[in-house]
N, C-alpha and C positions, 0 to 999 in steps of 0.2 A: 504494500500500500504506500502510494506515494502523496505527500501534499504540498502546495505551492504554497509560496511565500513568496513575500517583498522585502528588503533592508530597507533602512531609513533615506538610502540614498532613491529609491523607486525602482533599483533592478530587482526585477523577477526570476525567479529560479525555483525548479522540484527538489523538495526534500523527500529520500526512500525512507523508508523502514529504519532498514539495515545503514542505512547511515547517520540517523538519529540516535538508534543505539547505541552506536560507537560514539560517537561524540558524548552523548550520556555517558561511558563507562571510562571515556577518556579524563572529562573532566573530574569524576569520582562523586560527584554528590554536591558540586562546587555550583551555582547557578553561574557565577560569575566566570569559572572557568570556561563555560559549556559556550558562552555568550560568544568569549574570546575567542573558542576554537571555530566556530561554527564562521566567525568571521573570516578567519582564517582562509577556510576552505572557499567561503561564500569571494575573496579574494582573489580567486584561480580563475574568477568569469566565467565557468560554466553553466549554463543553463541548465542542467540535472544533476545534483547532487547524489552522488551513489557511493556504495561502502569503496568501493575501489579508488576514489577520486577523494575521499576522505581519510582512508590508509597511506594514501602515497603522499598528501598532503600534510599530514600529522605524525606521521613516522609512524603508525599504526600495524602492529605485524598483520600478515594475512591472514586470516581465522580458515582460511581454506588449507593453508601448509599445517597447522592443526588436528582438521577432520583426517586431513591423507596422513600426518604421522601416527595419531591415536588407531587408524583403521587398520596400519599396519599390528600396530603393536596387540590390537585384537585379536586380529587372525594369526599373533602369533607366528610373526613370517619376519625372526631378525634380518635379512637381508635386504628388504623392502621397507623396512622401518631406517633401516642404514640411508639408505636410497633418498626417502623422503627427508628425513633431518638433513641430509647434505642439499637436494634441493631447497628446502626452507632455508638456510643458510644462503644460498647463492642468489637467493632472492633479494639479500642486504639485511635479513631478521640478523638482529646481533647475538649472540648465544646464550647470554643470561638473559633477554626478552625470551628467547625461544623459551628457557627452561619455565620462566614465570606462564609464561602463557600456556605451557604443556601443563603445569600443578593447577591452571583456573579452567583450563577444558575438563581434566580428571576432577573437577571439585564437580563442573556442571555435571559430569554423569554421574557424579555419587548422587548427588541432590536429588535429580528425574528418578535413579533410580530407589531410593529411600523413596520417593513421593514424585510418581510419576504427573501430578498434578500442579505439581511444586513452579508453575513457569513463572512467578512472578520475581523468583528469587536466581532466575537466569534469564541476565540481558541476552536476548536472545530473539531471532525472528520468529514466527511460527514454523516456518520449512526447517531451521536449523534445530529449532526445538524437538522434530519429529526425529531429522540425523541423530541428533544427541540421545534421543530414548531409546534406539536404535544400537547403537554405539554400547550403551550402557546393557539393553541385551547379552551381550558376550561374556562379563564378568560378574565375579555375587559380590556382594555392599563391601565384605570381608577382603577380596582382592582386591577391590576399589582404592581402598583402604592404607593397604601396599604399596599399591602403586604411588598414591597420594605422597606417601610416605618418602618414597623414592625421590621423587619431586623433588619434595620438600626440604631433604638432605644434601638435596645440590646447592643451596644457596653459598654458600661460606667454604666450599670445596673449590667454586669458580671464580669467586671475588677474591679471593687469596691466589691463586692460579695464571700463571703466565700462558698459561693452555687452556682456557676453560671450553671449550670444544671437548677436548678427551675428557673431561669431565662427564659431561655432556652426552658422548659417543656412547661411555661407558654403561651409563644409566639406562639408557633408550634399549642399549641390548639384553641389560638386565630385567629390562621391563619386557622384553619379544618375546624371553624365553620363562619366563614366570609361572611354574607351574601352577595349576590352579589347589587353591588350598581345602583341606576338608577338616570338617569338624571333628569333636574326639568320638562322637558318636560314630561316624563313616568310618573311622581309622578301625575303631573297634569291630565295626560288621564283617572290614575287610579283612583283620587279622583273625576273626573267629574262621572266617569262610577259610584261609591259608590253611589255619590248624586241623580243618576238618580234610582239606587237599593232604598233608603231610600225613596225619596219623592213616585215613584210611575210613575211617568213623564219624557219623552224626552224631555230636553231642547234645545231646538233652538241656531243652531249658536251666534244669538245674546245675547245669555244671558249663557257665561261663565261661569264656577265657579267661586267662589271670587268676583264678581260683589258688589259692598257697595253700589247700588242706591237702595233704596227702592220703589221707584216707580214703576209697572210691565212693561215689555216692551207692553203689549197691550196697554196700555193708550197711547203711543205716535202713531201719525198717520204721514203716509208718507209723508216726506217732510217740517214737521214741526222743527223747533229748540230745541234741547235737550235743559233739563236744568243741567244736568252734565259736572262739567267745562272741559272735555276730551270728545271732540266730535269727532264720530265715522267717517270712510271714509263711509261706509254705511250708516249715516242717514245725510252726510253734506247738508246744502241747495242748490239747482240747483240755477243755473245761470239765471238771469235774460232774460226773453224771447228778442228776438230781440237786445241786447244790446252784444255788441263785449268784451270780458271778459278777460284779459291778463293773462297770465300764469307765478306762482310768480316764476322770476329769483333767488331768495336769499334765502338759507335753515334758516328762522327764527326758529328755530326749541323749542324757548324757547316761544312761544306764544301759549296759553293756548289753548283763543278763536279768532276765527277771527272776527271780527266784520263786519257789513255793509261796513263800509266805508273803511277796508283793501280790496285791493285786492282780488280777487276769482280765484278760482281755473279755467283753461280753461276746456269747457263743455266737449271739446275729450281726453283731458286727465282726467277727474275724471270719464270717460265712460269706459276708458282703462283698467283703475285701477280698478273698481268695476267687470268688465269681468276680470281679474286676481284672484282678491278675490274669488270670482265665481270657477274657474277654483283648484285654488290650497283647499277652502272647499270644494271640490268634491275630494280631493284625501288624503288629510288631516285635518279632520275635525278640530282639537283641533287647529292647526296655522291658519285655517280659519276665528274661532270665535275669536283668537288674537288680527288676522289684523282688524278684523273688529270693533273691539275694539279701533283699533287706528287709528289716522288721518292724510290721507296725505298732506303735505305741500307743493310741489310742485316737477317738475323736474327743476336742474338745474346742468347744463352741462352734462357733463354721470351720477349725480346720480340722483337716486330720491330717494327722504327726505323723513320721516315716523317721526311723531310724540306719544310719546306713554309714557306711567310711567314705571319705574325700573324696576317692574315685568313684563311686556310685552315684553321690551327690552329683559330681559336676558333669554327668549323662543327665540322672534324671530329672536336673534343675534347668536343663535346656528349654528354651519357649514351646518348642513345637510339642517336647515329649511332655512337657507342666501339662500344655494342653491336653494333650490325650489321654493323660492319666484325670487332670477333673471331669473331662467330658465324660469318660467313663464310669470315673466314681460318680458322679450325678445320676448316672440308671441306674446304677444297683444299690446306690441309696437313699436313691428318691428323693433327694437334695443338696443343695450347690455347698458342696465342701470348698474350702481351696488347702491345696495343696503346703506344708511346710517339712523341709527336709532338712534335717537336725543331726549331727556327727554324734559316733559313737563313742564313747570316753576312750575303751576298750579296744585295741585294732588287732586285725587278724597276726596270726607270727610270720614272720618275714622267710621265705622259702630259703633253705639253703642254697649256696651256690651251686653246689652238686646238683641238686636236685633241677635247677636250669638248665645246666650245658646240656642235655641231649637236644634243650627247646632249641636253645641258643646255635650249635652248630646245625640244627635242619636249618635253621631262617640265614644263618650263614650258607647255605649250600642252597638256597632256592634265589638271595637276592645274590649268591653272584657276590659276595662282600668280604669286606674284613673289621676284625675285631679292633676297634680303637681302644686302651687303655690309660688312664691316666699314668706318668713318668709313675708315681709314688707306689703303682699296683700293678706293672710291669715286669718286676721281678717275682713278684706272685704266682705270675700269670701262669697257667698248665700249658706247655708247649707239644 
């Protein structure tokens, strides 16, 4: 969208879109600056003002050597990200402009893509606004994030630098080849799925990866008392027959075990809970064998308490998985719990080293890898 205008002198000329905005983002917020630029350009005598005629008049880098550098670095094609940064450069963009303006295009796609609504907090056209959600498709908020990061860290490597190109060069290729990152939840799926390639065997809900008991789950039989001081909501002891069992009001949440003579769970809520369990390992297998890994402590006022160690916690305090475990708990107990996951005083025993190395040399023989050791635990080390 373009619209006319007059200066005070009576010449007439079209102002575009996209060369408003830049003047807007030039000046920063400055009325008086915007006035000045605008003059500027309105100085050149042209009859239509456009972002091209406003860049070259203002020292403006190209927003278009931008979209072709970030597009490369999407598709993850270092060679062509090479390519583009050297043309942007041969254009006359100076190298710490480049860098600035590569950390405010990676801002605009984090923004769109947090809130793909978001246009008013990117100066921006509408067609660029579409490239940019676009753009922002190829990576999650998390790599955005990264990259940003990357950006961000060029500033005082290039302004101290006789070379700030290689500065420059450097980062752009570290951005090409940026693998994409996964959550602990993903890391975990994948290295269960390995264990089950490696051993030969499906393992059972109950016996997660990472597991440090050596005892097999078949040895324990229903209904009997673990002897692992983090006991499961799946193997808790039932309720004593006939005998009326209160439901613990207080999220103790630091109590290891519960003992006989603490309070017990009520038999319809640890029934509820176990059909939850049930319910969400049937649709998420990996947060299924979590829960079931950890031990509920009670409902008390809308929450209900989960007992569980560090690494359980920081699975099943994930957004997505909180969610699926309240929507859950809401059907089977017929109202809106929320969710609180609370460490156990008590943590499992720490597996022997022995007890590793058969794990440690198969993941050694499938990635193809080697064993790094700290200098101090080197001479330790089993040759």
């Amino acid at each position: 969208m373009a619209r006319e205008a007059a200066d005070p002198h009576g010449l007439r000329f079209e102002l575009t879109e996209g060369a408003a905005l830049l003047i807007a983002q030039k000046s920063e917020g400055s009325m008086r600056d915007a006035v000045s630029a605008l003059d500027q350009v309105v100085s050149a005598g042209e009859p239509r003002i456009d972002e091209e005629l406003v860049s070259r008049v203002l020292g403006i880098p190209d927003r278009e050597a931008f979209f072709q550098l970030v597009e490369s670095i999407v598709r993850r094609d270092p060679k062509r990200t090479l390519t583009a940064l050297h043309q942007a450069f041969e254009k006359g963009i100076d190298p710490m402009e480049l860098a600035q303006g590569l950390a405010e295009h990676l801002r605009h796609l984090l923004v769109l893509k947090v809130d793909p609504e978001a246009s008013e907090l990117v100066p921006a056209t509408s067609e660029e606004l579409e490239r940019l959600r676009a753009q922002a498709e190829g990576w999650s908020e998390q790599d955005l994030l990264r990259l940003m990061k990357i950006a961000a860290d060029l500033h005082f490597p290039m302004r101290d630098s006789t070379q700030p190109l290689v500065h420059l060069e450097a980062a752009v290729m570290q951005m090409a080849t940026l693998e994409p990152g996964e959550t602990l939840a993903q890391l975990l799926e994948r290295l269960e799925a390995l264990e089950k390639r490696l051993t030969g065997s499906a393992s059972g809900p109950s016996s997660p990866l990472g597991s440090a008991s050596s005892e097999p789950p078949t040895t324990r039989a229903a209904g009997a008392t673990p002897t692992s001081p983090v006991r499961s909501a799946g193997r808790s002891a039932p309720p004593e027959p006939g005998k009326s069992q209160p439901t613990m009001a207080t999220a103790r949440a630091t109590t290891a075990v519960i003992d006989d003579e603490a309070p017990r769970l009520d038999a319809d809520v640890e029934r509820r809970w176990q059909a939850a369990v049930e319910a969400i390992n049937a649709q998420k297998r990996m947060l299924g064998a979590f829960l079931q890994e950890s031990r509920i402590v009670g409902v008390t006022g809308s929450e209900l308490v989960l007992a569980m160690d560090a690494l359980h916690r920081s699975v099943v305090d994930e957004r997505d998985n909180r969610g699926m475990v309240e929507r859950v708990v809401a059907e089977t107990f017929g109202t809106t719990l929320s969710l609180r996951c609370a460490l156990d005083a008590v943590t499992p025993e720490r597996p022997r080293p022995a007890d590793l190395k058969p794990l440690v040399d198969r993941a050694i023989a499938w990635f193809e890898g080697d064993l790094i050791q700290p200098s101090g635990e080197a001479g330790r080390s089993e040759r």
